[in-house]
TORDRENZA-557399 format. One record per residue: residue in one letter; x, y, z of N, C-alpha, C in turn. Coordinates in nm, 3 decimals, always signed. Atoms other than C-alpha are relative to their C-alpha. Example, Ala and Ser with C-alpha at 12.3 -4.5 7.8 and 13.67 -1.06 7.14 Angstrom:
# TORDRENZA-557399
<A <+0.089 -0.119 +0.000> <+1.230 -0.450 +0.780> <+0.090 +0.120 +0.000>>,
<S <-0.082 -0.119 -0.006> <+1.367 -0.106 +0.714> <-0.077 +0.109 +0.073>>,
***
This chain:
# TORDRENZA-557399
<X <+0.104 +0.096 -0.035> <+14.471 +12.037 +6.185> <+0.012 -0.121 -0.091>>,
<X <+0.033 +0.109 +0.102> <+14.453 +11.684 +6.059> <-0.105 -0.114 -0.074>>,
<X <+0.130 +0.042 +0.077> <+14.195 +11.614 +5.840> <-0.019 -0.188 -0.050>>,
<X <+0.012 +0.188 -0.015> <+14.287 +11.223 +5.867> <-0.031 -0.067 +0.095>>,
<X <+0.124 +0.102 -0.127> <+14.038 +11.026 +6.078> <+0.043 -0.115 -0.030>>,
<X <-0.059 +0.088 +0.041> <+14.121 +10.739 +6.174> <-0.114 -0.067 +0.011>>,
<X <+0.091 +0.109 +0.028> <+13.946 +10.418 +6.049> <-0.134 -0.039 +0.130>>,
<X <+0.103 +0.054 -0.089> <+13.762 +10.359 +6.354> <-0.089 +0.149 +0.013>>,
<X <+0.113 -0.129 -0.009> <+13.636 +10.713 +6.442> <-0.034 +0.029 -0.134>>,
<X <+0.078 +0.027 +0.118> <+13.523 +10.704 +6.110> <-0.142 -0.086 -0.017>>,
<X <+0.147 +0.078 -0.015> <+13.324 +10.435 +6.145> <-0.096 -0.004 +0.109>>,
<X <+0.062 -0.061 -0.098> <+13.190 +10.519 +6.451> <-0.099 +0.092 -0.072>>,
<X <+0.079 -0.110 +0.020> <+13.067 +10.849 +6.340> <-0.124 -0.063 -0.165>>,
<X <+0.068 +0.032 +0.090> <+12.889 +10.667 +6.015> <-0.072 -0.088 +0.044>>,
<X <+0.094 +0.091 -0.108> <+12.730 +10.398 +6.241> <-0.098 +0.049 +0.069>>,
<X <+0.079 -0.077 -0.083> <+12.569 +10.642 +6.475> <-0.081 +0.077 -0.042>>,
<X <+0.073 -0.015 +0.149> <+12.462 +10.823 +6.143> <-0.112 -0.074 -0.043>>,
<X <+0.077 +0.057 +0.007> <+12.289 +10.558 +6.043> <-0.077 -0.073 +0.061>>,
<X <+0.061 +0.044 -0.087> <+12.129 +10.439 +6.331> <-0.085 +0.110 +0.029>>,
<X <+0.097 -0.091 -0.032> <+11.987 +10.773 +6.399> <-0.078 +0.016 -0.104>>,
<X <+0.080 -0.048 +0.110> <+11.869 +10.803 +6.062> <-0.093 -0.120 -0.040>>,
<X <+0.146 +0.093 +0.021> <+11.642 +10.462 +6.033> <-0.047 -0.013 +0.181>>,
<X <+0.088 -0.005 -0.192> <+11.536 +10.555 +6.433> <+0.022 -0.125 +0.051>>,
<X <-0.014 +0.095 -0.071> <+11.740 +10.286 +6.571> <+0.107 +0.062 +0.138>>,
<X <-0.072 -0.107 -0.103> <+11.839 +10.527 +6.863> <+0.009 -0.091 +0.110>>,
<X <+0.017 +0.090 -0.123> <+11.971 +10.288 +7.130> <-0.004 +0.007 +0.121>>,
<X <-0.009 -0.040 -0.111> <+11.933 +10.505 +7.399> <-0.154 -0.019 +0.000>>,
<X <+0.118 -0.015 +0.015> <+11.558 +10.559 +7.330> <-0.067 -0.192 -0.010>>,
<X <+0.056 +0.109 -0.053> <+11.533 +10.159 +7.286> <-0.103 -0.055 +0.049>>,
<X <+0.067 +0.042 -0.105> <+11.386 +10.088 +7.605> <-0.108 +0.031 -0.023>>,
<X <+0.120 -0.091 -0.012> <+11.153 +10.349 +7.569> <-0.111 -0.024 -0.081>>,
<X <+0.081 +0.061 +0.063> <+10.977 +10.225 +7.251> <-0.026 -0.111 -0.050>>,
<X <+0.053 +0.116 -0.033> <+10.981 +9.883 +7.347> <-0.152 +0.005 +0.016>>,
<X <+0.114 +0.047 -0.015> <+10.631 +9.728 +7.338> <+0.010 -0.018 +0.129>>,
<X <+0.031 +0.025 -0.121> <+10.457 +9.728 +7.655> <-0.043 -0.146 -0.002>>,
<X <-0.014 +0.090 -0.059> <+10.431 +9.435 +7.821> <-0.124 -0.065 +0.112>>,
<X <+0.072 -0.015 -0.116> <+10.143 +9.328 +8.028> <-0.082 -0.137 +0.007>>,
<X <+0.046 +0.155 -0.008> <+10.046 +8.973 +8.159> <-0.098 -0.035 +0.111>>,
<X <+0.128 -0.016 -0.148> <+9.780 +8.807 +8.360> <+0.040 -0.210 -0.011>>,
<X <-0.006 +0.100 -0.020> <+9.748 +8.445 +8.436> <-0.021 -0.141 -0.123>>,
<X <-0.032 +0.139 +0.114> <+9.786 +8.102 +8.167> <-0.170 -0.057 +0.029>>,
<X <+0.171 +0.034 +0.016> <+9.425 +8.030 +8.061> <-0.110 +0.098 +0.066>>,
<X <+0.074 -0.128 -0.058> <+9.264 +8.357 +8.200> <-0.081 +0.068 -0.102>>,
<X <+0.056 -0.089 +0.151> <+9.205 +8.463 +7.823> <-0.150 -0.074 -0.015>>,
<X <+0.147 +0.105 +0.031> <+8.893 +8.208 +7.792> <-0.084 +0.057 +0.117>>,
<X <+0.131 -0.077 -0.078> <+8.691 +8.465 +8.089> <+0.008 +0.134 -0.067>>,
<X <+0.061 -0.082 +0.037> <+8.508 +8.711 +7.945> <+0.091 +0.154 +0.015>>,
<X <-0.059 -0.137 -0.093> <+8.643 +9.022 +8.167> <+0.098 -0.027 -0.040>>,
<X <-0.175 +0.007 +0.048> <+9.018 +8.937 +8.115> <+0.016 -0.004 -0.144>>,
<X <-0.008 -0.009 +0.225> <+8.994 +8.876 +7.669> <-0.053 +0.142 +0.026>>,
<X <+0.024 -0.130 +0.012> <+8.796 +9.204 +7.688> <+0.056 +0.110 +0.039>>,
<X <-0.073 -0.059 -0.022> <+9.012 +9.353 +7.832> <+0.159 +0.038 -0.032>>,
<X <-0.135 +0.043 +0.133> <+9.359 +9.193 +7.627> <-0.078 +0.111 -0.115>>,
<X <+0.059 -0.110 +0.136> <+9.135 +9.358 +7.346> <-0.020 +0.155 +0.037>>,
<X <-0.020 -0.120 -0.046> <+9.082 +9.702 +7.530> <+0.158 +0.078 -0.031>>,
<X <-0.148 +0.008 -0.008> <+9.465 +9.725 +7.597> <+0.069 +0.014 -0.181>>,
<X <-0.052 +0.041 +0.167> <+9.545 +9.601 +7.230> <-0.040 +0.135 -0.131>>,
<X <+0.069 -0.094 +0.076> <+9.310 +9.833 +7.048> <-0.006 +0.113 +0.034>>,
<X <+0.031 -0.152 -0.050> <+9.294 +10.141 +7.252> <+0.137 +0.073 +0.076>>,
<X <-0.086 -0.101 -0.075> <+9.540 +10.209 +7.481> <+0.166 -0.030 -0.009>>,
<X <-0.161 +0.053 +0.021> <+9.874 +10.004 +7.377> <+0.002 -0.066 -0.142>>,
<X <-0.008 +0.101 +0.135> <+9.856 +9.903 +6.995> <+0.107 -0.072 -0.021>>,
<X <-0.107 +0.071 +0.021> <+10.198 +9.770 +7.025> <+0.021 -0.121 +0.137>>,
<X <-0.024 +0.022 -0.109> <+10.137 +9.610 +7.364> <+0.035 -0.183 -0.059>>,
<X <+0.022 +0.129 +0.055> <+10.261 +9.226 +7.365> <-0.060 -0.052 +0.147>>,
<X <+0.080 +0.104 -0.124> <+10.098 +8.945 +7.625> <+0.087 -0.117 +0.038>>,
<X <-0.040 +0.054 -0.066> <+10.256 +8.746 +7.872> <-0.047 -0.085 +0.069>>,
<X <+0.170 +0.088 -0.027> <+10.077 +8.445 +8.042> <+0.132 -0.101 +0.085>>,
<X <-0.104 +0.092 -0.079> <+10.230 +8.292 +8.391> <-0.069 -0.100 +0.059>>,
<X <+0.035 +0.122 -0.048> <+10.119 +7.968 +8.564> <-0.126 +0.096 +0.133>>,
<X <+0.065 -0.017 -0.105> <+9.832 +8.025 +8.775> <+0.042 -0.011 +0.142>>,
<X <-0.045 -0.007 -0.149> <+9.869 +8.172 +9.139> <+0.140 +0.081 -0.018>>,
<X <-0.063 -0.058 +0.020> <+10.181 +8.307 +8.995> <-0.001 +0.170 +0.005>>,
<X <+0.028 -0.120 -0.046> <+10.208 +8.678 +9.139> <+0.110 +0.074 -0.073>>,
<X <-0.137 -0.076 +0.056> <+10.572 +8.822 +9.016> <+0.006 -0.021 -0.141>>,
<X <-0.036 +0.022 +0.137> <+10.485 +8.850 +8.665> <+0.047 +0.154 -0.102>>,
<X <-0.116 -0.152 +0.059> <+10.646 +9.081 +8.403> <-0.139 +0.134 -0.023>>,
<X <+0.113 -0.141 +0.065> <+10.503 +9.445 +8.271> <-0.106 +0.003 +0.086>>,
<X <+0.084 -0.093 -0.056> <+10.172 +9.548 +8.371> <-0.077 -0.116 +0.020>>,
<X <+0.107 +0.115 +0.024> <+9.950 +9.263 +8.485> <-0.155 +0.011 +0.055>>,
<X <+0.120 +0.024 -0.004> <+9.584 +9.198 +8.470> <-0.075 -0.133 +0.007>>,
<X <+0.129 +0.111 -0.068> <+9.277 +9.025 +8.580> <+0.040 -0.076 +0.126>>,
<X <+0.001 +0.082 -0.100> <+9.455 +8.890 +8.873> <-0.001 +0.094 +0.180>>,
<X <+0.004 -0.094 -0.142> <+9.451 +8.991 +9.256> <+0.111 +0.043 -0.036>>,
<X <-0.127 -0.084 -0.043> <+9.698 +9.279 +9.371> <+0.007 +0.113 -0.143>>,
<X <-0.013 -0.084 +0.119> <+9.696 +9.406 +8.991> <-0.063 +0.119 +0.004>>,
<X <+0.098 -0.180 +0.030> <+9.606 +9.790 +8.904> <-0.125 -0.046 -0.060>>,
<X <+0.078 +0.041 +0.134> <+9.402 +9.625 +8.605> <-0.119 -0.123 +0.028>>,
<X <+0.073 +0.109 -0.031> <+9.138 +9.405 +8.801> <-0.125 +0.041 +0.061>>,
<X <+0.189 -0.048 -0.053> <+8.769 +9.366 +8.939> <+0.056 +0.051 +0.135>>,
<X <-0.043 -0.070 -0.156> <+8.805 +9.611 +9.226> <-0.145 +0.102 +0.013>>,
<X <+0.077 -0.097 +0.005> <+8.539 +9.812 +9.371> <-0.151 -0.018 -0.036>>,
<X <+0.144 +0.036 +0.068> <+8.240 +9.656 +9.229> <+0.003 -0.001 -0.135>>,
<X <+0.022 -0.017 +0.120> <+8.346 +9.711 +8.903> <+0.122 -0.113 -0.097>>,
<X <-0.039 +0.134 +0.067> <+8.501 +9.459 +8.588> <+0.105 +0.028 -0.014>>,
<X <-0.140 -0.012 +0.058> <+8.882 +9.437 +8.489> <-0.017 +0.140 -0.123>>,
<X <+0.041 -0.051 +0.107> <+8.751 +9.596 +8.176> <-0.044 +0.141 +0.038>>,
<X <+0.074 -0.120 -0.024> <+8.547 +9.868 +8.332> <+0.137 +0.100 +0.058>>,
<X <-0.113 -0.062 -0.063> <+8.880 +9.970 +8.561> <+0.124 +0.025 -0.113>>,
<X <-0.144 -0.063 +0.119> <+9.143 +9.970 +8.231> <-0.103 +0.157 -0.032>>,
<X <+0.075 -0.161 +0.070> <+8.826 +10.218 +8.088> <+0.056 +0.126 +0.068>>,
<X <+0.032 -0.105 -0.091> <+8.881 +10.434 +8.379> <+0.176 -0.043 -0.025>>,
<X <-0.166 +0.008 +0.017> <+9.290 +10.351 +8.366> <+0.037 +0.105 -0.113>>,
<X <-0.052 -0.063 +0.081> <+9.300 +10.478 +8.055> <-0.071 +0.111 -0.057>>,
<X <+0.080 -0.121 +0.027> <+9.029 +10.716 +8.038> <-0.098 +0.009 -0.153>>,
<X <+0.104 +0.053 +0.109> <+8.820 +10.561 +7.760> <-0.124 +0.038 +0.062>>,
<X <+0.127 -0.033 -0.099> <+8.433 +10.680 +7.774> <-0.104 +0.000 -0.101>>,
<X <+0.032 +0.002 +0.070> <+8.348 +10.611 +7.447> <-0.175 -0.046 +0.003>>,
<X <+0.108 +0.112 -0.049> <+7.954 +10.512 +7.421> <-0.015 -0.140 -0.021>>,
<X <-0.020 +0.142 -0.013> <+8.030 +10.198 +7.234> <+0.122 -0.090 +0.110>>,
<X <-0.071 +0.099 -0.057> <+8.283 +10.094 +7.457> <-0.049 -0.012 +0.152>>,
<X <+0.095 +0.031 -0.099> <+8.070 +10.194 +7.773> <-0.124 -0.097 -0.007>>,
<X <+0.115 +0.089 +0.008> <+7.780 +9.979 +7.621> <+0.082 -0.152 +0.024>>,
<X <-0.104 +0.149 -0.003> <+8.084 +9.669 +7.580> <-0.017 -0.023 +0.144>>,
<X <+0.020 +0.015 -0.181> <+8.122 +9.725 +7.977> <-0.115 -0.039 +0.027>>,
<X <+0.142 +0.024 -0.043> <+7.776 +9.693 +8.015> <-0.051 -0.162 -0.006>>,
<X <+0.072 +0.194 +0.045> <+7.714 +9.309 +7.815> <+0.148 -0.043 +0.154>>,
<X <-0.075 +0.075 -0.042> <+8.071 +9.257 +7.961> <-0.044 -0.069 +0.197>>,
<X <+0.092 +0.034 -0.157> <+7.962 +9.301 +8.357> <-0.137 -0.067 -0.017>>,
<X <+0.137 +0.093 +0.028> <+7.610 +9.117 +8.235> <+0.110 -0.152 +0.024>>,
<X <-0.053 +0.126 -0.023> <+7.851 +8.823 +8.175> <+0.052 -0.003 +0.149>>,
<X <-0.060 +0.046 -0.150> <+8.056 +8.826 +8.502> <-0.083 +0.007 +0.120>>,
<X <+0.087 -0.027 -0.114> <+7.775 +8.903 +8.732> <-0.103 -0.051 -0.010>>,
<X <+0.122 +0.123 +0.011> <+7.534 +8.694 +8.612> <+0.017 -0.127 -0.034>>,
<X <-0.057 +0.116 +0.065> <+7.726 +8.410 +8.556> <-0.130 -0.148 -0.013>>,
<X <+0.097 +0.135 +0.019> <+7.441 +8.174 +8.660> <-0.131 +0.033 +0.012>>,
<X <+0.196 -0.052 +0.003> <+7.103 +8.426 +8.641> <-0.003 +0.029 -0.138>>,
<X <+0.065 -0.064 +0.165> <+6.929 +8.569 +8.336> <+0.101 +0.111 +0.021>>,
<X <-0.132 -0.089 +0.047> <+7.179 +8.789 +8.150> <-0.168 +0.110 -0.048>>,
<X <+0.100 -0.125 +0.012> <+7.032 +9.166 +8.105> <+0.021 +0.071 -0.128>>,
<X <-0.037 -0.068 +0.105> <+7.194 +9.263 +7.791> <-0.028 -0.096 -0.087>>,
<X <+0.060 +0.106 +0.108> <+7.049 +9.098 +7.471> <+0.168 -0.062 -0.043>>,
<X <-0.168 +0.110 +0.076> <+7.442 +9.031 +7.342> <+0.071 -0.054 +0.093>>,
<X <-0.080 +0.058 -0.038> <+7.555 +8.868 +7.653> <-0.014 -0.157 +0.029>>,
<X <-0.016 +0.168 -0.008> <+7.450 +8.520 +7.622> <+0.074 -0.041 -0.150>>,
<X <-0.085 +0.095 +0.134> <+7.546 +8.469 +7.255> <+0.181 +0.054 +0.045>>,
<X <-0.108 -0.005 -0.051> <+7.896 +8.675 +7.341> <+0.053 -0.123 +0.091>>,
<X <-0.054 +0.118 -0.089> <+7.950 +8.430 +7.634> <+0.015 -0.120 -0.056>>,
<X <-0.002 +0.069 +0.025> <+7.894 +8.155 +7.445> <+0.082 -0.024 -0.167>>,
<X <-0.133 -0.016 +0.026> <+8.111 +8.251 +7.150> <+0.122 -0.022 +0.034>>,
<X <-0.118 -0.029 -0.051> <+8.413 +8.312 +7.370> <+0.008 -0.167 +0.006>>,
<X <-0.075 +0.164 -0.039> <+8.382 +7.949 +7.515> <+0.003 -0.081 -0.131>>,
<X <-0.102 +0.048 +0.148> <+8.377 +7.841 +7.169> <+0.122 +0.019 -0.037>>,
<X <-0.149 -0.049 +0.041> <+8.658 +8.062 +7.089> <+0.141 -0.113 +0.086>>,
<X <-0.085 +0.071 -0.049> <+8.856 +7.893 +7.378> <+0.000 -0.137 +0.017>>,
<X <+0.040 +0.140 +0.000> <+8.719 +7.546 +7.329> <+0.111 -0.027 -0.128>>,
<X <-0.094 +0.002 +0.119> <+8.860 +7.583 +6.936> <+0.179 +0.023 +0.027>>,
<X <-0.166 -0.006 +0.042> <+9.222 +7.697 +7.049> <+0.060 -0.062 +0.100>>,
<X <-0.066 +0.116 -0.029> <+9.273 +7.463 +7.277> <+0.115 +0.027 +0.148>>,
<X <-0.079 -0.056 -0.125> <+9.450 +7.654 +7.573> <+0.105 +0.069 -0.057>>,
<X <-0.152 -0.062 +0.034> <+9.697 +7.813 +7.332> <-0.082 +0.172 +0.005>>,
<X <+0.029 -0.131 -0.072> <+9.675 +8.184 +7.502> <-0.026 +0.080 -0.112>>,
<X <-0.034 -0.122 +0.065> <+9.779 +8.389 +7.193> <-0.175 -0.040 -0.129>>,
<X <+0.107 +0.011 +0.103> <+9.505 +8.203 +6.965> <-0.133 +0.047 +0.045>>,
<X <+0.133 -0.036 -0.061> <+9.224 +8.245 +7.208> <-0.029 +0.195 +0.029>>,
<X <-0.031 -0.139 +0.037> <+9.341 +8.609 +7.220> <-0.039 +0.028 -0.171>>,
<X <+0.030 -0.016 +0.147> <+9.301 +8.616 +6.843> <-0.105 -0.026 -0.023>>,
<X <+0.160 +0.029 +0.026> <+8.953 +8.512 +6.826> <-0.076 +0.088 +0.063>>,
<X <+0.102 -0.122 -0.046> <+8.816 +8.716 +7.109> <+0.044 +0.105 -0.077>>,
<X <-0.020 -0.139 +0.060> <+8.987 +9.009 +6.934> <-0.143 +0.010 -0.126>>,
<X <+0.100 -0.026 +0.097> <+8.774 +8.940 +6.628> <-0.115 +0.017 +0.044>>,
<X <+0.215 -0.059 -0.064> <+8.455 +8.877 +6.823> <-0.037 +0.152 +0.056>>,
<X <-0.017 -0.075 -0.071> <+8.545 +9.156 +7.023> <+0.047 +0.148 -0.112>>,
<X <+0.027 -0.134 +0.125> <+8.590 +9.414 +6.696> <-0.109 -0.002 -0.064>>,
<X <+0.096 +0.051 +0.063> <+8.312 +9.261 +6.554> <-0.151 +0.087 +0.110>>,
<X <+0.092 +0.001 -0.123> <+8.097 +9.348 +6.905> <-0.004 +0.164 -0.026>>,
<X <-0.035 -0.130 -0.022> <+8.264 +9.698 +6.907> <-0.067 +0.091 -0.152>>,
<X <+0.024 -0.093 +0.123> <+8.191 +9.797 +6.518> <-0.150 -0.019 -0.005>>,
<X <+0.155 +0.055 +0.002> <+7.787 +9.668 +6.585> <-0.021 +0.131 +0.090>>,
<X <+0.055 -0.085 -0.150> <+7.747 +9.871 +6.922> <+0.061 +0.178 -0.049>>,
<X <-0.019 -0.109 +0.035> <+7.963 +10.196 +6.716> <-0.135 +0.024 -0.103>>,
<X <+0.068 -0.011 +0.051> <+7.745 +10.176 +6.454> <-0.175 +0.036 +0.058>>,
<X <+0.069 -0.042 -0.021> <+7.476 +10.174 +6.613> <-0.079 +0.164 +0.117>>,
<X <-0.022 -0.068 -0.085> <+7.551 +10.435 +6.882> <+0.037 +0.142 -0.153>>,
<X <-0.007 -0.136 +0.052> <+7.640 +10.685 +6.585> <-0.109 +0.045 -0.094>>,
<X <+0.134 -0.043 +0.074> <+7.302 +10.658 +6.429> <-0.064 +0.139 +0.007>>,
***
């Protein structure tokens, strides 16, 4: 037998070594790619659609990234939301937000109370709101998206805060 390898299958076999050993397995790749999931360019500044980027973000895809196509635009990448045809939209009577809950099987009470201001905002857009936090919420957000100016990822970054901020008020008080 000859115990002389040659230079390449050598390096081969020490390559593949070390790829498996800091989990850069390039078959697996694909697989723990960040999900992907987009909805329409300026969609983040309504209520139902940010609350729902934040749902997604925080609960059910912590690695998920966001995608954002020209309005009316239908063929967009990954998993898309808030728009017609999408899994992830008002269907049924119920909010974008309320349908990821049920997507992903969230049932938490603070995040059922979130559903609750959140549908106050979209369904009462122009009556008396029924939930004490959905007029200041609403009027937050359009701050939020007034301040960033149409840039998607920033207005995403603000509701997130309001929107952890909303979530750690409504836990807290729900685990009293």
């Amino acid at each position: 037998m000859n115990r002389n390898w040659p230079l390449g299958a050598l390096l081969f076999v020490a390559v593949t070594a070390l790829v498996y050993a800091v989990g850069c397995d390039p078959v697996r790749a694909e697989e723990n790619a960040a999900p992907v999931f987009s909805t329409w360019n300026g969609h983040l500044a309504d209520a139902d659609t940010c609350a729902t980027a934040w749902l997604i973000k925080r609960f059910a895809a912590p690695n998920a990234r966001f995608e954002f196509a020209p309005v009316g635009e239908m063929n967009m990448p990954g998993t898309p939301f808030g728009v017609p045809q999408a899994e992830l939209r008002v269907m049924r009577g119920k909010t974008t937000f309320e349908t990821a809950l049920g997507q992903y099987g969230l049932n938490s009470e603070p995040l059922l109370l979130m559903a609750r201001i959140i549908r106050d905002i979209e369904l009462n857009k122009w009556g008396e709101k029924v939930t004490e936090e959905a007029k200041g919420l609403e009027a937050l957000l359009r701050g939020a998206a007034l301040r960033a100016k149409d840039d998607n990822e920033k207005i995403l970054e603000l509701g997130s805060v309001l929107f952890d901020c909303l979530y750690a008020d409504l836990k807290e008080r729900t685990d009293r």
